[in-house]
Every structure is written in structure tokens, then in C-alpha cells.
N, C-alpha and C positions, 0 to 999 in steps of 0.2 A: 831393055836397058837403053837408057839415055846417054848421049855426048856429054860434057862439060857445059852447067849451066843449067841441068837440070836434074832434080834429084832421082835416084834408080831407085825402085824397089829392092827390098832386100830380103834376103835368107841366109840360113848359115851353112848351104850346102850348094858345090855350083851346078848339081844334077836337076833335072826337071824335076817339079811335082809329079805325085802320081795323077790328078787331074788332067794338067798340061799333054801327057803324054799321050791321052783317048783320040780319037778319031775327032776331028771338027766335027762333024755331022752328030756325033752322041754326044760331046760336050757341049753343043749347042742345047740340043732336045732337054738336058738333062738341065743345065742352068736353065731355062725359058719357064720351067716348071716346080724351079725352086722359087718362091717367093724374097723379096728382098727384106733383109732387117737393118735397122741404122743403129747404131752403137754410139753414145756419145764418150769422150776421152775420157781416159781413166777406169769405164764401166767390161765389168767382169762377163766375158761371153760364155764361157765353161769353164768347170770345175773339177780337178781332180778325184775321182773317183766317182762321176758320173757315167751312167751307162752311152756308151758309144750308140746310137740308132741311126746314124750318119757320118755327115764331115763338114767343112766350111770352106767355100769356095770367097774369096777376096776378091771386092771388086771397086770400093773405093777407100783411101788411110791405109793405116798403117797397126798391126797386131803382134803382140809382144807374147813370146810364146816361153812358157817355163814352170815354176812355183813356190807358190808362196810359204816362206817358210815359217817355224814356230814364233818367231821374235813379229812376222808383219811381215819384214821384208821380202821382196820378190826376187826370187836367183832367176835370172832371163837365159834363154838357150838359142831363142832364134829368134829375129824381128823382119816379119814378113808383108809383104805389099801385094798389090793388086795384082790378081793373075794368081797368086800363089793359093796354096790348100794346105789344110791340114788336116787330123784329125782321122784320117784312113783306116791307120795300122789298124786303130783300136777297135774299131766297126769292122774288120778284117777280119780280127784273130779273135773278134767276139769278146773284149777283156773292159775292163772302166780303164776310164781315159787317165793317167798319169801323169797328165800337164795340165797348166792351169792356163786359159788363156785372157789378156787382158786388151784392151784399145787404146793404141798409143795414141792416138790423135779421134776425130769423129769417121768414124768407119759406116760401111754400108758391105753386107755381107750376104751371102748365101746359101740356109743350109740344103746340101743334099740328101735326099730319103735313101736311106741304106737298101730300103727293100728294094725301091724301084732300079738304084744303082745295080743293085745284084740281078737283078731281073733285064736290066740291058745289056748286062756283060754275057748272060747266058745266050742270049740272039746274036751276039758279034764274038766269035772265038776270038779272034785276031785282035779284038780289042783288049781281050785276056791278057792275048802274049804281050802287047805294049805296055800293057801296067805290069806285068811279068819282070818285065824290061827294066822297069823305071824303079821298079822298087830294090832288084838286084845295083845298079847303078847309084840309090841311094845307100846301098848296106856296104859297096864298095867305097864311098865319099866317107862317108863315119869310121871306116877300117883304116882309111889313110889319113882323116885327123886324127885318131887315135894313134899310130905311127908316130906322125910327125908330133902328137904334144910330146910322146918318151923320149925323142931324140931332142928337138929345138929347143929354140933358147925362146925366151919370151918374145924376144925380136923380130926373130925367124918366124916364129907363130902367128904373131900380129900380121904382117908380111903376108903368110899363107890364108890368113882370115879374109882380109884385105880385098886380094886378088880373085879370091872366090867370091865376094861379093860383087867383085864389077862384072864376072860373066866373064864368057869367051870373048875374043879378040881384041885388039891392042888401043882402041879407042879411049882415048880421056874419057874419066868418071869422076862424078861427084857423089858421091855417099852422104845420103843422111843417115848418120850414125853417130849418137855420143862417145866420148872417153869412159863413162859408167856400162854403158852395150856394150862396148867392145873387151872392157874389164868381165864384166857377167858372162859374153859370149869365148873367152880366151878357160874362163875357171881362174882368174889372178886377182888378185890387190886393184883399187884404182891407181893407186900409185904407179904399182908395178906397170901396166898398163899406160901410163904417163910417161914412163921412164922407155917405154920401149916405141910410143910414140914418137915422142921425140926425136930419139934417134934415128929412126926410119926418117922423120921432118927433114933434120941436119944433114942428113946423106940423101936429099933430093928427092927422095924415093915418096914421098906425099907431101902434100899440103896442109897442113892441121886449120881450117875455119869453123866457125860456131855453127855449133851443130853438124857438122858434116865435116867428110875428109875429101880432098881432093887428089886422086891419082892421075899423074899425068901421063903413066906409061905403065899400064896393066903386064905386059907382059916382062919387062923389065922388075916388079914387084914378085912375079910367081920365080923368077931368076935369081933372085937374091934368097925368097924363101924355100928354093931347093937345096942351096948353098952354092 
């Protein structure tokens, strides 16, 4: 994550990937010998209900993670940036992928090979238990926005979206993120969504600029979305 002034990558969860969380030494080996693919904006990287044979390690842009629904449009879940992965569960639990993924901008990606993944995790136990780790810390992050969507107000929600996006500690963020993402990423109206921007605008609590939001005080944000 970046200071103010520079845009942070994003997700919609404030837990590590399960990538991030390997050993340096294996997530070097394993990115070194994934080939790189460039993506230009707009163009479709996976597709729902394709067989998982790996995952997508992110290393340059920005990937809009969700799907596409019967009318065309795209319902978006999560908008992820360099460093981030995705794509695990589903090469995990051995199932087709369930999301669709897209490129927000011109991305440069990498996939990793499932087998050889699973063939490194068996040489390093301990690298087991970190992804072990990561993945229980990601099931507990989805248990507490699911929480918090039954209780909150759209406000509060926005608020707790917010604040996970800028990451741990109290440093100024600038988010790129639109009013339409953050609508897709809440499950609301764009309206609604507007209306709940706003508010948080008027009470200090963000910045509203084009394209992006600016938090001037992260933890004062997750304060107000605790209640």
C-alpha cells in the first residue's frame, strides 16, 4: 500500500492472498517459471466454468473479479492489483471456476501450474500450514462482511469496505476505485452507493475524486464502521 498521491492496489478482503502468504523462496521459484501474459483492457482472462489447472498471480494493472450476467452485464466482487492472486479455491477443491475474470486496464499476469504448485507444497510442510493460515483468515474476512452487511447501514458498509481496502495502519490512502465498484462491491444500487458516499464525504471521513477516493485517516474510517 501507498501513501496519499499514489494509487494502492486493491481487493475486497483485508487478509493476505493465498500466494502472498508462501515462503519468499517458493514464491520466487514458482513465479520465475510461470511465463508472463499481457492482457489488454477490457479482454476476458477466465471464464466461469472453466476447469481450474492453476491460479493468476498479478503483477502489473488492475483485474476485475466477478460475473457476467444474462442481460451482458458484469456484477464485480473484487478489483485486484499487483501482488494479489486469485483463482486457488477452485484448483484446490478441484471444482470450475465460478467467476469470471476481466482487465480493468492493460494487465501483465502469471499463470501458475497447479501440478507443479502442489508438487512444491509437498517438499515444504510449513509452507502448507501458511496457506493453511491464509486461507482460514480469508473464510474468517467473508464471515465478518457477511456480519456486518446484516447489521449495517449502507454507510457503515461502505465505511468497512473502505477501510479494508486501504490495509493495516493509519496512513493516508488514495483508492482507485469508482462509485459503480464500490456499488458492485457493497451488492447496492449506484445510487445507493452515492448516497452513502456522500455522506461519509460530508462527515470528513473521505475524499470523493475522479476515479478514486481519498482516505485521510484509515483508522478513524474502520471507527466509525464499527459504530
Amino acid at each position: 500500500m501507498s501513501e496519499t498521491g499514489q494509487l494502492v492496489p486493491l481487493s475486497s478482503a483485508g487478509t493476505a492472498m493465498l500466494f502472498a502468504a508462501l515462503p519468499a523462496a517458493l514464491a520466487a521459484r514458482l513465479r520465475d517459471r510461470a511465463p508472463a501474459r499481457r492482457f489488454a483492457e477490457g479482454q476476458v482472462i477466465q471464464q466461469r466454468g472453466e476447469t481450474a489447472r492453476g491460479f493468476w498471480l498479478i503483477e502489473e494493472g488492475a483485474v476485475a473479479v466477478g460475473q457476467f450476467l444474462a442481460d451482458g452485464d458484469f456484477r464485480q466482487v473484487a478489483l485486484l492489483g499487483p501482488g494479489d492472486s486469485y483463482g486457488e479455491l477452485a484448483w484446490l477443491a478441484a471444482r470450475r471456476r465460478v467467476v469470471d475474470a476481466v482487465a480493468r486496464e492493460a494487465a501483465v499476469l502469471r499463470h501458475i501450474d497447479g501440478a507443479r504448485f502442489e508438487r512444491a507444497l509437498a517438499e515444504d510442510p510449513a509452507a502448507m500450514r501458511r496457506l493453511l493460515g491464509a486461507m482460514a483468515g480469508q473464510l474468517q474476512e467473508v464471515l465478518n462482511v457477511m456480519a456486518g452487511i446484516r447489521r449495517g447501514t449502507a454507510t457503515a458498509r461502505a465505511a468497512g469496505l473502505l477501510a479494508n481496502l486501504c490495509g493495516p495502519g493509519a496512513a493516508p490512502r488514495r483508492l482507485a476505485v469508482t462509485q459503480q465498484e464500490i456499488a458492485d462491491l457493497l451488492g447496492v444500487t449506484r445510487s445507493t452507493a452515492h448516497q452513502a458516499l456522500r455522506e461519509l464525504d460530508e462527515g470528513g471521513l473521505i475524499g470523493r475524486r475522479y476515479g478514486a477516493i481519498e482516505v485521510p485517516d484509515p483508522d478513524r474510517l474502520r471507527r466509525f464502521a464499527a459504530g
